[in-house]
TIDO-743001 format. One record per residue: residue number from 0; residue in one letter; x, y, z of N, C-alpha, C in turn. Coordinates in steps of 0.1 Angstrom, whole numbers. Example, Ala and Ser with C-alpha at 12.3 -4.5 7.8 and 13.67 -1.06 7.14 Angstrom:
TIDO-743001
   seq   type      nu      nv      nw     cau     cav     caw      cu      cv      cw
     0      a     132     -57      78     123     -45      78     132     -33      78
     1      s     128     -22      71     137     -11      71     129       0      79
This chain:
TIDO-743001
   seq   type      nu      nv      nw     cau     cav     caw      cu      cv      cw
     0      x       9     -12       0       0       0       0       9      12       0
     1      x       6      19      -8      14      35     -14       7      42      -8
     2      x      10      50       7       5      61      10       9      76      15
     3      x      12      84      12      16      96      16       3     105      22
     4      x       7     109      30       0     125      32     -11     122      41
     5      x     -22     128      36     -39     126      44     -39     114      45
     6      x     -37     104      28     -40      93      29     -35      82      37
     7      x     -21      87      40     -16      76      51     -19      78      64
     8      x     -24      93      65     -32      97      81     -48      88      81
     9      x     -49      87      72     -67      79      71     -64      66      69
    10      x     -50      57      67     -49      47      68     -51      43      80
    11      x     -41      50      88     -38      45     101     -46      44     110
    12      x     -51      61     107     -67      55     114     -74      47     116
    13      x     -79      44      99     -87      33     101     -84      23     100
    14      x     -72      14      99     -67       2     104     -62       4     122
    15      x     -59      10     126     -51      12     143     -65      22     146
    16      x     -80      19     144     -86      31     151     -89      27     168
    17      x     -90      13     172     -89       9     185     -80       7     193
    18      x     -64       7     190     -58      11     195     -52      25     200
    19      x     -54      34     189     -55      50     189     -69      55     201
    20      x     -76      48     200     -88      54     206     -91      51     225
    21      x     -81      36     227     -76      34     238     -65      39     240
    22      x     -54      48     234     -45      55     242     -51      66     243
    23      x     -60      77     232     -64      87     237     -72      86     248
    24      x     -81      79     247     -88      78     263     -82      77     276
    25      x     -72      69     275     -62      64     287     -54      78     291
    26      x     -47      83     279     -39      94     285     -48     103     290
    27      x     -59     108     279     -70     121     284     -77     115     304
    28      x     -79     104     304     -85      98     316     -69     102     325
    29      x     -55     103     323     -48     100     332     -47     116     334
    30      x     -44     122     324     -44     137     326     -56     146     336
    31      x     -66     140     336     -77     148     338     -72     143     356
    32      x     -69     131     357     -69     123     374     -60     136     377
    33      x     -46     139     370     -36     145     379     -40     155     379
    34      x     -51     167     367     -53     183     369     -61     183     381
    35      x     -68     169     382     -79     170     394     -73     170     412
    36      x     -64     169     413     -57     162     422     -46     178     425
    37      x     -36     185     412     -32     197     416     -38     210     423
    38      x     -35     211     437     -44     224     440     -43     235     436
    39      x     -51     246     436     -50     259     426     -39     267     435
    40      x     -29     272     425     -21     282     434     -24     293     439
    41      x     -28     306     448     -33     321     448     -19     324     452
    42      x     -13     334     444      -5     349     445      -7     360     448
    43      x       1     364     463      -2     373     468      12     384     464
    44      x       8     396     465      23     408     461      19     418     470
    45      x      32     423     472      36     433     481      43     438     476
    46      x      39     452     477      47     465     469      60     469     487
    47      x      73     471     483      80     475     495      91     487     492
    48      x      90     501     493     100     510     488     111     513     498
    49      x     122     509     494     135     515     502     137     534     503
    50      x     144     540     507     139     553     507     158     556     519
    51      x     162     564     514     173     570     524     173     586     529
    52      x     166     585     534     158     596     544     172     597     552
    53      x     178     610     551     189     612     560     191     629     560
    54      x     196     637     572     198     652     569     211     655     562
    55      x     213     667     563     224     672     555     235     665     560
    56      x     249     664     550     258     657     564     262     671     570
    57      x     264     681     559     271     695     569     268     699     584
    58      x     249     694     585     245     691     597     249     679     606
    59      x     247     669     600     243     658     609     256     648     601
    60      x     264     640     605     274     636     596     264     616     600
    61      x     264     614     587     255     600     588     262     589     593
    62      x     261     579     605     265     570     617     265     558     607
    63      x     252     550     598     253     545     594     257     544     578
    64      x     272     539     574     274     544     563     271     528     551
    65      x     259     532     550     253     519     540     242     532     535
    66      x     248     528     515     236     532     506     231     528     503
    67      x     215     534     502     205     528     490     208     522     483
    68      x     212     529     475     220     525     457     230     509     464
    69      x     237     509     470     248     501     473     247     491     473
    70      x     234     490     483     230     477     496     219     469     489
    71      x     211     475     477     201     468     472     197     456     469
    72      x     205     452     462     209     440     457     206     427     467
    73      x     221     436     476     223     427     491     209     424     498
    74      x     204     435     502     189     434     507     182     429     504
    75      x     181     429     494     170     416     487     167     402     488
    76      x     182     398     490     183     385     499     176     385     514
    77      x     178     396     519     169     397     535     156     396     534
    78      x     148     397     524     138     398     527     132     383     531
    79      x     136     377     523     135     362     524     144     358     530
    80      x     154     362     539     161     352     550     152     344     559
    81      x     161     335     559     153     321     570     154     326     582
    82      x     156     336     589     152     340     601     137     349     600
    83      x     137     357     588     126     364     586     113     356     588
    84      x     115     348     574     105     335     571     100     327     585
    85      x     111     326     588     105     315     603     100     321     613
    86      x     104     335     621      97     347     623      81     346     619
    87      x      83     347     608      68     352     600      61     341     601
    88      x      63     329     599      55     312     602      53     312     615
    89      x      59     311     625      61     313     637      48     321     641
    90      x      47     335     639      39     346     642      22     339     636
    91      x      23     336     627       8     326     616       7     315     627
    92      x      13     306     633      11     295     636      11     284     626
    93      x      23     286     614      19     272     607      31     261     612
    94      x      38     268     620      43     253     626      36     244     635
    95      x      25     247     643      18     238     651      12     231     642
    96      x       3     238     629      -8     232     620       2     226     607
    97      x      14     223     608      15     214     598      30     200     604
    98      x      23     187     600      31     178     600      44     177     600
    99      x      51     187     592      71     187     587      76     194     595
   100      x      88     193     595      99     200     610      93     213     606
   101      x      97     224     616      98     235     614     107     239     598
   102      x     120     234     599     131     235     587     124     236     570
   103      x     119     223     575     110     216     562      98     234     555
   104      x      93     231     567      83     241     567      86     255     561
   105      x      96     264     567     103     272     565     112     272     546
   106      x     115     260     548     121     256     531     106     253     519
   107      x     100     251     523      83     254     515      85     267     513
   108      x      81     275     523      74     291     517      86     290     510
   109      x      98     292     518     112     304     509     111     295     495
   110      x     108     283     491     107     277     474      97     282     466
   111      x      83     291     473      73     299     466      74     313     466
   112      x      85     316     473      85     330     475      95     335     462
   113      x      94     349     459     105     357     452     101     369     454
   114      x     114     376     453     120     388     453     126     397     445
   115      x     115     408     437     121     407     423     127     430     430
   116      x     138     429     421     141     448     425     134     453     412
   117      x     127     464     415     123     470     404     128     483     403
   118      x     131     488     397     133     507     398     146     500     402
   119      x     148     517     408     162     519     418     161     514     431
   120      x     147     516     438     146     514     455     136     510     458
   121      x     129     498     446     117     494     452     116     477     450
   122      x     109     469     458     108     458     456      95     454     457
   123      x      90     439     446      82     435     446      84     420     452
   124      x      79     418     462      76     402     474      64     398     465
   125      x      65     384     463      58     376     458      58     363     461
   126      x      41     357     466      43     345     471      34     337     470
   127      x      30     322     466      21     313     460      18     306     475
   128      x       6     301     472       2     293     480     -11     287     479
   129      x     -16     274     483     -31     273     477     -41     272     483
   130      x     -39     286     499     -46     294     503     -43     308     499
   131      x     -54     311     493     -54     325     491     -55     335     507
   132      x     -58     332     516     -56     339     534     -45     340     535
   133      x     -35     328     534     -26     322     539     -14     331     531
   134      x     -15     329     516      -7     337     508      -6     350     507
   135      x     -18     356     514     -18     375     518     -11     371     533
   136      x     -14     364     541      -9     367     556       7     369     554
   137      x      11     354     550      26     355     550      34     371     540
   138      x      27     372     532      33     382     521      36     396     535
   139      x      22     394     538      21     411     550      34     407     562
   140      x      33     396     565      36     394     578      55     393     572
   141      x      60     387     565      72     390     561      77     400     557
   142      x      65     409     547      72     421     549      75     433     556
   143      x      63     432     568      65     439     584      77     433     590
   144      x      80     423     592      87     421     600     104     422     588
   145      x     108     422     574     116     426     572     121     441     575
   146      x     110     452     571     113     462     573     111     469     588
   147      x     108     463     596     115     461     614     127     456     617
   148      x     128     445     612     143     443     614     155     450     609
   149      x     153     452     595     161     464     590     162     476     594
   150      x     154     480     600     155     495     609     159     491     622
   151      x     155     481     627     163     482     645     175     482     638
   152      x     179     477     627     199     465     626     202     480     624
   153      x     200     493     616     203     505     618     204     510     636
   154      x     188     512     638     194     518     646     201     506     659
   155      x     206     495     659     213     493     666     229     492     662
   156      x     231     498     653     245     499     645     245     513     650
   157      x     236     518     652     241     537     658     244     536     673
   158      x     237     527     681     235     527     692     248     519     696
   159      x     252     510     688     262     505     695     277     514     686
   160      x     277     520     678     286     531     677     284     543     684
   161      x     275     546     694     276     555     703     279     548     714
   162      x     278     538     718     284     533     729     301     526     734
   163      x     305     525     713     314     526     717     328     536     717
   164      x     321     545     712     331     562     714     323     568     730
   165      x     316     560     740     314     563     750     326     558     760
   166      x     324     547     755     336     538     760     350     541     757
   167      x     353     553     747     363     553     741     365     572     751
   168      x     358     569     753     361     586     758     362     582     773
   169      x     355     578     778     355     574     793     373     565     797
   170      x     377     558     784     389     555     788     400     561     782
   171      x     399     571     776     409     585     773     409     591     784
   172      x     394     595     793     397     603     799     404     602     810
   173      x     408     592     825     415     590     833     433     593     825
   174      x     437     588     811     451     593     806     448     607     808
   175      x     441     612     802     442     622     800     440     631     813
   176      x     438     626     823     439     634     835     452     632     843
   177      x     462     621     841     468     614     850     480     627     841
   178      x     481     624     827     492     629     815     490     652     819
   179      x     481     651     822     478     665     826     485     670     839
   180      x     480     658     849     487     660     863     499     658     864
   181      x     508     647     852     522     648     852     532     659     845
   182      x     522     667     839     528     681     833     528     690     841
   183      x     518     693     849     516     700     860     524     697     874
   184      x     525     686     879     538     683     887     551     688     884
   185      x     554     684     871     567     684     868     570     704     868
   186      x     560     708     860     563     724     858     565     733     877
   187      x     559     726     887     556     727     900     570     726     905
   188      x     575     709     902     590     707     911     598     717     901
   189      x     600     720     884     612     730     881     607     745     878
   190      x     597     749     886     593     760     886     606     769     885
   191      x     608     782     877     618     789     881     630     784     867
   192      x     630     771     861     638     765     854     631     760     840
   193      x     622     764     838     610     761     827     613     768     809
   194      x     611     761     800     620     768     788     607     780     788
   195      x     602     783     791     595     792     786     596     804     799
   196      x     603     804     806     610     808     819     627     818     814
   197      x     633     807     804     643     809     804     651     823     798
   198      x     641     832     791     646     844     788     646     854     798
   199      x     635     853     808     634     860     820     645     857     828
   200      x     653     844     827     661     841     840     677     850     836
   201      x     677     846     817     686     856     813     688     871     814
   202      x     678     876     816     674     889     820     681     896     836
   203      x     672     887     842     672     884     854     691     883     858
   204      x     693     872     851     707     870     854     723     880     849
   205      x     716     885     839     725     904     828     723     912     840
   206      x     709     917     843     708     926     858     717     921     872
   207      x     717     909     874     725     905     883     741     910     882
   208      x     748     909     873     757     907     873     765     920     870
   209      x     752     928     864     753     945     862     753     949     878
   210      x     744     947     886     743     952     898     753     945     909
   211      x     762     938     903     772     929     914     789     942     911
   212      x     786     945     897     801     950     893     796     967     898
   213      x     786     969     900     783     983     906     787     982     921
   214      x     782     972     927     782     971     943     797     972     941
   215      x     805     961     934     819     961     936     825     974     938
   216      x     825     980     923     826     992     926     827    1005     935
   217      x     815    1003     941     813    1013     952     818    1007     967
   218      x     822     997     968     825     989     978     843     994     977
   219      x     845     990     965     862     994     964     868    1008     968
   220      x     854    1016     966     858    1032     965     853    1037     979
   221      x     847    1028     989     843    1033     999     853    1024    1008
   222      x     863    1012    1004     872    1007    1012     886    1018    1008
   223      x     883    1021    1003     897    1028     995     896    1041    1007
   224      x     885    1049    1002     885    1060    1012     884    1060    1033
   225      x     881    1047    1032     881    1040    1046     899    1039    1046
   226      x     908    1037    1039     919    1035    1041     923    1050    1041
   227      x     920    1059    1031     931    1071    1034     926    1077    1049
   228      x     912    1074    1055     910    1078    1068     917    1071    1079
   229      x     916    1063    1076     927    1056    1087     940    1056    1085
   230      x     949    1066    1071     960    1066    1075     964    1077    1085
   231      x     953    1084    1086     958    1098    1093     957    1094    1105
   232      x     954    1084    1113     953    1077    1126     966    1070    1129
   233      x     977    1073    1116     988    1060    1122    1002    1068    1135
   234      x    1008    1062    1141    1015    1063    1152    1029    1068    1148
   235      x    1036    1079    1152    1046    1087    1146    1058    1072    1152
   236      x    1056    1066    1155    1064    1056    1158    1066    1050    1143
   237      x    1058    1046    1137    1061    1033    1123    1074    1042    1118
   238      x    1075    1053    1118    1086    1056    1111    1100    1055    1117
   239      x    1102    1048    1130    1111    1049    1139    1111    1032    1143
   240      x    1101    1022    1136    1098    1010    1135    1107    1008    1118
   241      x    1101    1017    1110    1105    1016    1094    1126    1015    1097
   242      x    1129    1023    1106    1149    1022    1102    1146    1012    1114
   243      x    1145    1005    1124    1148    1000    1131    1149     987    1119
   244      x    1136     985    1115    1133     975    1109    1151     973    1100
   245      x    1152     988    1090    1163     981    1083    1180     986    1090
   246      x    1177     985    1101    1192     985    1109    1195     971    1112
   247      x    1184     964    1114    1183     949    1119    1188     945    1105
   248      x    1183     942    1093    1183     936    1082    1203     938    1075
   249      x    1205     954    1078    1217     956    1078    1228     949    1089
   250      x    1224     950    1101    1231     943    1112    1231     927    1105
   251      x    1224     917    1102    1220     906    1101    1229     903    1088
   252      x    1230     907    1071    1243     906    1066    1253     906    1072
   253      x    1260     912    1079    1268     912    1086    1272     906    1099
   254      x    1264     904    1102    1264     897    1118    1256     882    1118
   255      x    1257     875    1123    1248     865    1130    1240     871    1142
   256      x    1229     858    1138    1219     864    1151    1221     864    1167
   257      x    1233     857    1168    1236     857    1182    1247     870    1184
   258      x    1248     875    1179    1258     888    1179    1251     900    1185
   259      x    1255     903    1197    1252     916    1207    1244     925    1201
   260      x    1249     931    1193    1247     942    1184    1227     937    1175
   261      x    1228     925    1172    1221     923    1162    1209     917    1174
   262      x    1210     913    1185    1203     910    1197    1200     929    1199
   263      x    1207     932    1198    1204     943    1209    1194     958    1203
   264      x    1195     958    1185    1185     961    1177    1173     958    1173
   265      x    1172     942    1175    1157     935    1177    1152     938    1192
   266      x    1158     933    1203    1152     942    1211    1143     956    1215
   267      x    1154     964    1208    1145     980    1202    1137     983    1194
   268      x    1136     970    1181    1127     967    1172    1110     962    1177
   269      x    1115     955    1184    1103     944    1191    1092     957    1197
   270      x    1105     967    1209    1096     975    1217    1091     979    1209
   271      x    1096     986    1199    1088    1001    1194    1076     994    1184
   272      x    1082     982    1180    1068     980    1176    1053     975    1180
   273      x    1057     972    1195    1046     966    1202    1042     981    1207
   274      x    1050     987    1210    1044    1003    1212    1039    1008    1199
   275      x    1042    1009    1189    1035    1010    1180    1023    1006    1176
   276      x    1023     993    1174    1008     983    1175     997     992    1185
   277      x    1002     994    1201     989     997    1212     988    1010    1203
   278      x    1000    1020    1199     995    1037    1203     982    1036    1187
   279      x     987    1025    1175     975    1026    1167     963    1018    1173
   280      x     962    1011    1179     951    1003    1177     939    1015    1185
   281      x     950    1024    1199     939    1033    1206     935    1042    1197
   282      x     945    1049    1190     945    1058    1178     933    1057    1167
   283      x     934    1041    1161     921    1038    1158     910    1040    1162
   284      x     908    1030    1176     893    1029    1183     889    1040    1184
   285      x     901    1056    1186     894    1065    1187     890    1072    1178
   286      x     894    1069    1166     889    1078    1153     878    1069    1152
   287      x     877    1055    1150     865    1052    1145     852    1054    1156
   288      x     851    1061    1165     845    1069    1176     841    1080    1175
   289      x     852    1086    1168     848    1101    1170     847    1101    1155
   290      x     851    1097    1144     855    1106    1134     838    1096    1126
   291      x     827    1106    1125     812    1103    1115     820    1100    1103
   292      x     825    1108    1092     827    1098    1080     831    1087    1081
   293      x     841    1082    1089     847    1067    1090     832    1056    1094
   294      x     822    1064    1106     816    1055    1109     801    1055    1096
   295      x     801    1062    1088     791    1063    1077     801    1055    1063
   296      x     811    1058    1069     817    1045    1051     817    1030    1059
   297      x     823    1029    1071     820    1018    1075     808    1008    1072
   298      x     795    1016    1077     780    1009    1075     779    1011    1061
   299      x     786    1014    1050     782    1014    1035     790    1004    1030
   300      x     801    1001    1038     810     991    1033     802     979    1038
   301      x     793     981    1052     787     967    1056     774     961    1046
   302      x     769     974    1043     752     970    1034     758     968    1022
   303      x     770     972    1019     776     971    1001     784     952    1003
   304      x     785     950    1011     791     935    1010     780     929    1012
   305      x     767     931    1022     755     927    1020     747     919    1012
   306      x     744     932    1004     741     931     987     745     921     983
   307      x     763     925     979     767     921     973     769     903     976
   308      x     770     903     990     765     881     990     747     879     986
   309      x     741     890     984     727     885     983     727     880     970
   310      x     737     895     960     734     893     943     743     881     944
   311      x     757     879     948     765     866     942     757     854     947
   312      x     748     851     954     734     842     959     728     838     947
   313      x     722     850     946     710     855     938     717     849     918
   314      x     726     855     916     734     847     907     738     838     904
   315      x     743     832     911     743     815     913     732     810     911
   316      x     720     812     917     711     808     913     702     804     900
   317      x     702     819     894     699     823     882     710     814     873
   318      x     720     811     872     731     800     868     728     788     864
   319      x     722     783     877     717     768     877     706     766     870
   320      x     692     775     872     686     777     866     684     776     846
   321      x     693     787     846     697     785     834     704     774     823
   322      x     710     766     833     718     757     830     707     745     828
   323      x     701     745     842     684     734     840     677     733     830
   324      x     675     744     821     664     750     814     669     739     801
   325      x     676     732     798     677     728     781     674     712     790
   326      x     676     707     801     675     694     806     658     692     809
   327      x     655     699     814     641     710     816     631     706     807
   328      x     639     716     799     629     711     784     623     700     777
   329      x     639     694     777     636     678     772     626     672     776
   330      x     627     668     794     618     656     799     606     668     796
   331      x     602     682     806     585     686     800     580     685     781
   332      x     593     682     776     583     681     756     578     668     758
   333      x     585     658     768     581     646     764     563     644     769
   334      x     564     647     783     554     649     789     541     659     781
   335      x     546     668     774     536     680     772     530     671     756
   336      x     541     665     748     538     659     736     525     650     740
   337      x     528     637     749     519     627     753     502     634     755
   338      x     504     642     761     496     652     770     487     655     758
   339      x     491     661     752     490     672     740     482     662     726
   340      x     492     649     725     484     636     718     469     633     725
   341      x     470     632     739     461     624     742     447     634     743
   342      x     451     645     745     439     659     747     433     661     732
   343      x     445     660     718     434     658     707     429     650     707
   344      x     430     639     711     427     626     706     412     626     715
   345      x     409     633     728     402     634     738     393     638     731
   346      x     392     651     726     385     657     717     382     657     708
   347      x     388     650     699     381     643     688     371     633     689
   348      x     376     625     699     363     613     700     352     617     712
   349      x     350     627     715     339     631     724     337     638     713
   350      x     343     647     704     332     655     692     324     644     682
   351      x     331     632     684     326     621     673     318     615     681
   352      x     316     612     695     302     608     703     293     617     705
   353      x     298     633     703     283     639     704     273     637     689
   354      x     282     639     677     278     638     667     271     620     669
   355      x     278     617     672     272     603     672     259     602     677
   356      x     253     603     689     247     611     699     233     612     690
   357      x     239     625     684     226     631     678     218     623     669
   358      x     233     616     660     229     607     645     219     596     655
   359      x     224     590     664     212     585     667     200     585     672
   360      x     200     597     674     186     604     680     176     604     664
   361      x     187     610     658     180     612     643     177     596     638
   362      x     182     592     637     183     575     632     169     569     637
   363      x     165     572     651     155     567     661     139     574     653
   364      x     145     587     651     132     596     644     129     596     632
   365      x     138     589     623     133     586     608     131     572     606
   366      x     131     563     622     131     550     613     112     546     606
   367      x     106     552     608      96     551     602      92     552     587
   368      x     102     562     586     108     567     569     115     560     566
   369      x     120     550     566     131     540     561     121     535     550
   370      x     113     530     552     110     519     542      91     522     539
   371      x      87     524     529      77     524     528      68     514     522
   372      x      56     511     525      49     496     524      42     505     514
   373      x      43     511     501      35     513     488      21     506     486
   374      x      20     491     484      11     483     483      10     470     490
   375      x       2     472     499       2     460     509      -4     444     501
   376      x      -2     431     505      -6     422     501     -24     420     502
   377      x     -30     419     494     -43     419     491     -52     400     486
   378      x     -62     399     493     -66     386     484     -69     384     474
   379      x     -63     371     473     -61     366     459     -77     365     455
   380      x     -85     365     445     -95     364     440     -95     350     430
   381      x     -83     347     426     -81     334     415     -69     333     416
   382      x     -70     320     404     -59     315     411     -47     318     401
   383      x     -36     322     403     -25     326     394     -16     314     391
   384      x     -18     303     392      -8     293     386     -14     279     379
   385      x     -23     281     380     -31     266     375     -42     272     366
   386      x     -44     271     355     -56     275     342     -60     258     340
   387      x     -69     259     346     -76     248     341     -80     246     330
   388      x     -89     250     323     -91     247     306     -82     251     299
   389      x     -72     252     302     -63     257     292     -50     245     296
   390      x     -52     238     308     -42     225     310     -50     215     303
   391      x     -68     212     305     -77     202     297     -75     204     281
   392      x     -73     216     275     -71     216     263     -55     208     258
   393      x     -46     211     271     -35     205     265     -29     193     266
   394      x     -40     184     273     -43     174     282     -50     165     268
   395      x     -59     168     259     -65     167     247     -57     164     237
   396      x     -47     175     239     -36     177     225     -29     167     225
   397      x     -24     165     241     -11     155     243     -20     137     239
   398      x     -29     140     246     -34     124     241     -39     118     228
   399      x     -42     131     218     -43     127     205     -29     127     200
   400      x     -26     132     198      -7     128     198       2     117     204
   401      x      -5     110     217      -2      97     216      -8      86     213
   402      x     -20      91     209     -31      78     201     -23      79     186
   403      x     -21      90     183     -13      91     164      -2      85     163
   404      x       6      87     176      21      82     177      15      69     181
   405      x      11      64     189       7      48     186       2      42     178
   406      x      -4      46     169     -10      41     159       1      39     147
   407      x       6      45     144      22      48     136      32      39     135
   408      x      34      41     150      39      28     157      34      13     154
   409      x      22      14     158      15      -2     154      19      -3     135
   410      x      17       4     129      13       0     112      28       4     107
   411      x      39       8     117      51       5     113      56      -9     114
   412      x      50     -11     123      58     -26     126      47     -37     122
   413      x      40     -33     112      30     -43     105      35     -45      97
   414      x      37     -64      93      50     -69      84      37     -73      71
   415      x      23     -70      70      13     -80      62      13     -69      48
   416      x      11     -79      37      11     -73      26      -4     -67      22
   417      x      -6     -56      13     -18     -53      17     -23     -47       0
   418      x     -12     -45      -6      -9     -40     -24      -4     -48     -30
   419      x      -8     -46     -44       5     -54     -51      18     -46     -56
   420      x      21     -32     -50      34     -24     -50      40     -32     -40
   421      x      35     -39     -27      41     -46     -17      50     -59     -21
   422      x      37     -64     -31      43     -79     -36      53     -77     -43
   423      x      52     -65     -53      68     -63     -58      78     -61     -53
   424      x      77     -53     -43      89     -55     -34      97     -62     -27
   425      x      83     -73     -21      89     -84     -15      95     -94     -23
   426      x      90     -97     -35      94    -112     -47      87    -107     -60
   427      x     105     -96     -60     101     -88     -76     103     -99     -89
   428      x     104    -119     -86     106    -125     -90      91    -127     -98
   429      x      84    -124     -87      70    -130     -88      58    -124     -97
   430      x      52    -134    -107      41    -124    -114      28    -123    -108
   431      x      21    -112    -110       9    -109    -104      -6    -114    -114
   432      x     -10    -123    -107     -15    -124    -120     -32    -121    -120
   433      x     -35    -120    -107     -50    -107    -102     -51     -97     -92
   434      x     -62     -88     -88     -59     -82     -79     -71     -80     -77
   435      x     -74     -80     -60     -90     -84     -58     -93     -73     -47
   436      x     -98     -61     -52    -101     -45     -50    -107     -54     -36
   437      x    -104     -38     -26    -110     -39     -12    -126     -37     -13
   438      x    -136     -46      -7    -146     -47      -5    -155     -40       7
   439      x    -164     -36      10    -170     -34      22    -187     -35      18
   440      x    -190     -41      29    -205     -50      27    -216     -39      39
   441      x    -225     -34      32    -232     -30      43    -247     -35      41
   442      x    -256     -33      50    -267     -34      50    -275     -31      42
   443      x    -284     -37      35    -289     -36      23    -286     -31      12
   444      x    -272     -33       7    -267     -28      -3    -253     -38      -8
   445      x    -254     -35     -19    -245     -52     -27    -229     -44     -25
   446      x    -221     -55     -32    -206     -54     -31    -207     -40     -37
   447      x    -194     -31     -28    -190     -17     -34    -173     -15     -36
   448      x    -172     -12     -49    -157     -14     -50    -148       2     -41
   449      x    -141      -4     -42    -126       6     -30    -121       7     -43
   450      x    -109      22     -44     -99      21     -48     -87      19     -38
């Protein structure tokens, strides 16, 4: 049998029409069992806008440094985190009302759920389920509770960066008092010897030394004139002392000291000058008695040496001083440097806790503005994943396509001859020598020939 086209589609039919007609049944019967048995899915959506509500930084310098733009992506994963989810199941009660661990339970929704970014800062939550209640609860209830947790995890990122530049300042501050008190001690013990002392001491010590060579001065010229007053007090004897003196020195070249002569000139030497010695010393006591100028240079000579051990005191001191002042220096730069580090350092992180401070205050009063819920989850009215006549229709398609493909199948693998194009090909030896047209007999009506 020679058939192409329609005619080999109307073959097969009508030779294979009962087994074509038991697979379409069978499959259409198996298809209909499983669409009957799939429950309808309802889709619930939630509109959720990100939003970076923050003041100027010129005002307010921002505590938490995560962007909108930045973080988006990242965030989107949170929404659907398995702490959120289980949170949110938890809060429903579908762990009591359903059979599977909590885990299990939790790995359901997050396999129906998605999270699509739309725009720049907004997201759409989407979630199936074949309760339509069920599929708005969870949609609402996950997305309240993501956008609460995202704002506490802010403001507890502020809160715990203000608490730790509290901590940071509370333990600056005892250095900073101890490093203050060791600057201040030290400036205490070399009071007087301080570099910032040390031009004054120079000063101080030029004046000293000006006022030491003055006292000298007047000290030399008031011992000077104290001398020509007391020469007028001397005893007419020294001059009768003066040749004795050199009669002895003459006697003594010439003589030894045991020689009469040179005995007997020291003798007269000795008297006249022990007479000498008394007649000045009364001669003295009595000028410096009677005679006012001697006793007015005297007390100028007393207050001018005075002075003058107060200034060579007073100098010395100024000396040492000045000498301290570069040793001085060294150890207070060390001390004043630490001091000096740890006082910026003080004040910078108490200016960065107040700022801190505030950002959290602010942080606390916009978290409301963080995230806006645009379109809350609403009930589902139908069902968005299951089209029933439109699976029956393809439920139809698929089973007439396996009744064709079976049938195809059967009349391929049919070995019976049925033409005489057949018989040629099988025993092109063989002659044909009739051919007896296909017949069909119906009710009241005689043989009808086929082609």
């Amino acid at each position: 049998m020679n058939e192409i086209g329609i005619a080999k589609l109307r073959g097969v039919v009508r030779r294979r029409r009962i087994p074509i007609l038991v697979a379409v049944v069978g499959v259409l019967g198996v298809s209909i069992a499983i669409l009957s048995q799939v429950p309808p899915q309802y889709k619930a959506n939630a509109v959720i806008r990100a939003t970076e509500v923050q003041p100027a930084k010129d005002y307010v310098p921002p505590i938490v440094a995560e962007q909108i733009g930045e973080r988006l992506k990242s965030l989107r994963l949170t929404v659907m985190a398995r702490p959120i989810v289980a949170e949110a199941a938890k809060n429903l009660g579908l762990f009591t009302h359903s059979k599977q661990s909590p885990e299990a339970v939790v790995d359901d929704i997050r396999s129906r759920m998605d999270v699509k970014l739309e725009g720049e800062d907004t997201y759409l939550l989407t979630y199936s389920d074949p309760s339509p209640e069920r599929a708005k609860a969870i949609v609402n209830q996950v997305a309240a509770l993501f956008m609460k947790n995202t704002v506490e995890r802010r403001e507890q990122v502020a809160s715990a960066t203000t608490q730790a530049l509290k901590a940071e300042v509370d333990a600056l501050k005892p250095e900073l008092d101890q490093a203050e008190k060791a600057v201040r001690d030290f400036k205490v013990a070399h009071y007087g010897a301080l570099p910032e002392q040390e031009e004054g001491n120079l000063r101080t010590l030029d004046q000293t030394t000006m006022e030491i060579n003055i006292q000298s001065t007047n000290l030399d010229a008031d011992q000077e004139r104290r001398r020509l007053i007391l020469t007028s007090a001397m005893s007419p004897l020294r001059h009768q002392e003066e040749t004795l003196a050199s009669a002895l020195y003459a006697a003594r070249t010439h003589y030894t000291d045991d020689n009469p002569e040179v005995a007997t000139i020291r003798a007269e030497y000795n008297k006249v000058k022990a007479s000498r010695i008394a007649e000045e010393k009364e001669l003295l006591a009595r000028t410096r008695r009677a005679n006012p100028e001697l006793i007015a240079i005297e007390g100028e000579i007393g207050r001018s040496k005075a002075i003058l051990a107060g200034l060579r005191e007073r100098q010395t001191e100024f000396r040492k001083r000045v000498q301290a002042t570069a040793a001085n220096g060294q150890g207070l730069a060390v001390l004043s440097s630490r001091y000096d580090g740890l006082k910026d350092q003080y004040g910078m992180t108490l200016s960065h806790l107040r700022d801190a401070q505030l950002a959290e205050r602010i942080e606390h009063g916009l978290s409301s503005l963080r995230f806006d819920l645009v379109e809350g989850a609403s009930l589902p009215t139908g069902s968005a994943s299951l089209n029933r006549p439109l699976m029956a229709a393809a439920a139809l398609v698929g089973a007439l396509l396996a009744g064709l493909g079976l049938g195809f199948a059967l009349d391929a693998a049919d070995d019976k001859i049925r033409d005489a194009e057949q018989v040629r090909q099988a025993a092109p030896e063989t002659p044909i020598l009739a051919c007896v047209p296909h017949t069909s007999f119906r009710a009241g009506s005689g043989p009808k020939a086929e082609a």
